[in-house]
C-alpha positions as a Markdown table, in Angstrom:
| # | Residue | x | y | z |
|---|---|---|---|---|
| 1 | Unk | -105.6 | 45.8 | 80.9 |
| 2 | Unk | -106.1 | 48.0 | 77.6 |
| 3 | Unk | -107.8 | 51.3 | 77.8 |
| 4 | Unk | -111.2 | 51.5 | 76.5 |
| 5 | Unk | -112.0 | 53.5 | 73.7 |
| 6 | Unk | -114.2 | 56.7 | 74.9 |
| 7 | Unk | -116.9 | 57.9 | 72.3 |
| 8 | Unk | -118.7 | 61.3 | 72.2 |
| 9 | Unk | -122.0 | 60.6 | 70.9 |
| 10 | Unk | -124.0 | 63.7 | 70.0 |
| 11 | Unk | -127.7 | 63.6 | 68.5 |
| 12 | Unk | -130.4 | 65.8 | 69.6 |
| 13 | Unk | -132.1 | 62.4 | 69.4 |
| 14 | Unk | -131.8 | 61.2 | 73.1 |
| 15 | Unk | -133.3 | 58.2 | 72.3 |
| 16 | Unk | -130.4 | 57.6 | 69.5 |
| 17 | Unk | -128.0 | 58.9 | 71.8 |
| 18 | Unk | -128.8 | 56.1 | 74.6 |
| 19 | Unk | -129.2 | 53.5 | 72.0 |
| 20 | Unk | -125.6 | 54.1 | 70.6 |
| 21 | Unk | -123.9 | 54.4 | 73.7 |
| 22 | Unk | -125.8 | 51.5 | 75.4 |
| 23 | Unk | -124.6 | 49.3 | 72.6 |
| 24 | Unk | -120.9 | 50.7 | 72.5 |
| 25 | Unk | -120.3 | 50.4 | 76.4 |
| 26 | Unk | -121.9 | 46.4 | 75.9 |
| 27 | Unk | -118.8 | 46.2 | 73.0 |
| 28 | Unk | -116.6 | 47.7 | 75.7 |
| 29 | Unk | -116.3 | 51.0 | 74.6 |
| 30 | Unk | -116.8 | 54.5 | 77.1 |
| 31 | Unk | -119.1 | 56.9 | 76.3 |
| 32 | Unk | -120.1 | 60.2 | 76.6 |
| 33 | Unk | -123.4 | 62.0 | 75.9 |
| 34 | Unk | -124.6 | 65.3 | 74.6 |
| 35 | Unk | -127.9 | 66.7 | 73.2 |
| 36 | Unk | -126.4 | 69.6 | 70.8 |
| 37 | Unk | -123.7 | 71.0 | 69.1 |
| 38 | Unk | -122.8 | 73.6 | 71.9 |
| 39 | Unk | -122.7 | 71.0 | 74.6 |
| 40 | Unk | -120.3 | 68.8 | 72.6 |
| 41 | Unk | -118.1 | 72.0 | 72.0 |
| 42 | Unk | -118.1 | 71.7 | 75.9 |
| 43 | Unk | -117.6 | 67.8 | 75.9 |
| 44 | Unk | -114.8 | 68.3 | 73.4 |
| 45 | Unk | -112.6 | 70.5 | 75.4 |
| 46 | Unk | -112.3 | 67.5 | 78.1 |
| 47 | Unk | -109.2 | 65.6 | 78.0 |
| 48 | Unk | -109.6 | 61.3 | 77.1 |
| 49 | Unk | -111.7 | 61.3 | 73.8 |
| 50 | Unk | -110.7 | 59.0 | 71.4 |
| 51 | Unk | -113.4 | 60.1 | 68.6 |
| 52 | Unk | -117.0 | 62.0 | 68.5 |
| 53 | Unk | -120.0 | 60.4 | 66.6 |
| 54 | Unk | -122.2 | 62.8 | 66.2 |
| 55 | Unk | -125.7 | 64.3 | 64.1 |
| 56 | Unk | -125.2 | 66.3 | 60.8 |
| 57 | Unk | -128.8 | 68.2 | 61.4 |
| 58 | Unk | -129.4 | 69.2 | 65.6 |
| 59 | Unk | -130.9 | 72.4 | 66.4 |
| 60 | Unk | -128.2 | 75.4 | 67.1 |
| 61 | Unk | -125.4 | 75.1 | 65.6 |
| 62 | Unk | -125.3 | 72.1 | 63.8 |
| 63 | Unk | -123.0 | 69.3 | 62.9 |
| 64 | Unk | -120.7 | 70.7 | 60.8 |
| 65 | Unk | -120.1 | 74.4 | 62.6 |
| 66 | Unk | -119.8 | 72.0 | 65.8 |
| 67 | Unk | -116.5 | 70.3 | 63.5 |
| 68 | Unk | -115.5 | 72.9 | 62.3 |
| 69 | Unk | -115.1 | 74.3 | 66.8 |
| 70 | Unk | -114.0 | 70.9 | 67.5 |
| 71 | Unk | -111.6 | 70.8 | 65.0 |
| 72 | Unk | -109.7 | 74.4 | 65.9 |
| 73 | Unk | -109.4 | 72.9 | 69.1 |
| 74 | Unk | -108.5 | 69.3 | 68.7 |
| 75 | Unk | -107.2 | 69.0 | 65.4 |
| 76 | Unk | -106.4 | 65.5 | 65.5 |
| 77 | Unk | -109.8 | 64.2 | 67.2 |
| 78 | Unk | -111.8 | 62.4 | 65.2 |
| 79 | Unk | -114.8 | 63.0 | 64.5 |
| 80 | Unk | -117.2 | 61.4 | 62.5 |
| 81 | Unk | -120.7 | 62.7 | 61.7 |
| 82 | Unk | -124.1 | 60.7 | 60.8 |
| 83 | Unk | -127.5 | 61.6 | 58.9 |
| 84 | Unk | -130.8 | 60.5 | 57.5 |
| 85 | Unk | -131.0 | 63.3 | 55.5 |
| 86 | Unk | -127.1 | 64.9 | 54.4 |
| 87 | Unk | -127.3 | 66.1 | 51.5 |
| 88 | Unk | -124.3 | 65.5 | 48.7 |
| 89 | Unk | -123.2 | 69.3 | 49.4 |
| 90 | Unk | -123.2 | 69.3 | 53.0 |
| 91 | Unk | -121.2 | 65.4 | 53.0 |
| 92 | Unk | -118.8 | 67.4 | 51.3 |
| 93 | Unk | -118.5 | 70.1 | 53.2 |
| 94 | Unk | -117.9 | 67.9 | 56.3 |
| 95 | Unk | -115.4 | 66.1 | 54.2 |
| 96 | Unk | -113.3 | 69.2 | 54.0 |
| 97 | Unk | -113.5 | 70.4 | 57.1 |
| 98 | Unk | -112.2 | 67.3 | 58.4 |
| 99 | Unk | -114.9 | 64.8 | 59.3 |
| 100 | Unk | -113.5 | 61.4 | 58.6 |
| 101 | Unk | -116.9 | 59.4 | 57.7 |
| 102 | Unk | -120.5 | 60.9 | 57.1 |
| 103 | Unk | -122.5 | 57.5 | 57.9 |
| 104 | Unk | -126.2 | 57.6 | 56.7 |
| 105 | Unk | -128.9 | 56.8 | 59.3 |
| 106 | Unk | -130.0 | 54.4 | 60.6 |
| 107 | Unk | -125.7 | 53.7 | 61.3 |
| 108 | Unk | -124.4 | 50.3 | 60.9 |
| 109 | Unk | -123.1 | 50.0 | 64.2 |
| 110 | Unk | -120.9 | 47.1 | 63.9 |
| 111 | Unk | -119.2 | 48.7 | 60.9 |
| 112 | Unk | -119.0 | 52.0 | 62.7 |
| 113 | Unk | -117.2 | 50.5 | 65.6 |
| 114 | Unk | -114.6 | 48.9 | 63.9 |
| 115 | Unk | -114.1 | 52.2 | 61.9 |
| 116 | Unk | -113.4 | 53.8 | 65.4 |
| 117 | Unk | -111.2 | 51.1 | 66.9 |
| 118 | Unk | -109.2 | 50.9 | 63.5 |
| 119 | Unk | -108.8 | 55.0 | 63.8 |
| 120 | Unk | -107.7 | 54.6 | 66.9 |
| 121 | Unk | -104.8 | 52.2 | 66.0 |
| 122 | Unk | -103.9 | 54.5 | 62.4 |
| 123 | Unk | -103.2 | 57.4 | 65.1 |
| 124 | Unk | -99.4 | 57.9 | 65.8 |
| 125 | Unk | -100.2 | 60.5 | 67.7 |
| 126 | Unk | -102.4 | 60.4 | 70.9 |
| 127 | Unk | -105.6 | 62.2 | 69.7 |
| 128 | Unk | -106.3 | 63.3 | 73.3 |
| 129 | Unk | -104.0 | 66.1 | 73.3 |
């Protein structure tokens, strides 16, 4: 049986939170939750992510200081990060501090899970080190 893929969805948005990972688990993929950047920091350190979808713009640190954790920790995690409201400045700045996608809100979440099962294959190297 092949492993699921396990997602850590991150909006201070529970409703978008449970909408996401509702719709991933009925695709087949695992999920995890969280509420804010500090409790994906948290998340993050677990062993068995495959990628992290979360908000640009949450209260506390935000969605780019939260990648920027992530990333000293987990370089090869992906993470990809989502907004209604990024601006062409702070896309950028994900960019370079290693998000793989910023997807404007509302997410098109067929495309967005075939971006994260197609990650996963592209990785030589198991992410969840």
């Amino acid at each position: 049986m092949e492993k699921k893929i396990k997602v850590l969805v991150v909006d201070d948005d529970r409703r978008m939170v449970k909408t996401i990972c509702d719709i991933m688990q009925f695709k087949g993929f695992e999920t995890e939750q969280a509420y804010c950047g500090e409790e994906a920091v948290e998340k993050a350190k677990e062993d068995g992510l495959d990628c992290v979808l979360m908000d640009l713009k949450m209260p506390g640190i935000d969605g780019v200081e939260t990648l920027k954790i992530i990333k000293e920790m987990k370089r090869d995690l992906p993470v990809m990060l989502m907004s209604a409201y990024a601006t062409v400045e702070q896309t950028e700045e994900a960019k370079r501090e290693g998000a793989h996608a910023v997807l404007a809100k509302p997410i098109d979440i067929q495309a967005t899970l075939l971006f994260i099962s197609q990650l996963k294959e592209n990785f030589s190297e198991d992410p969840r080190s």
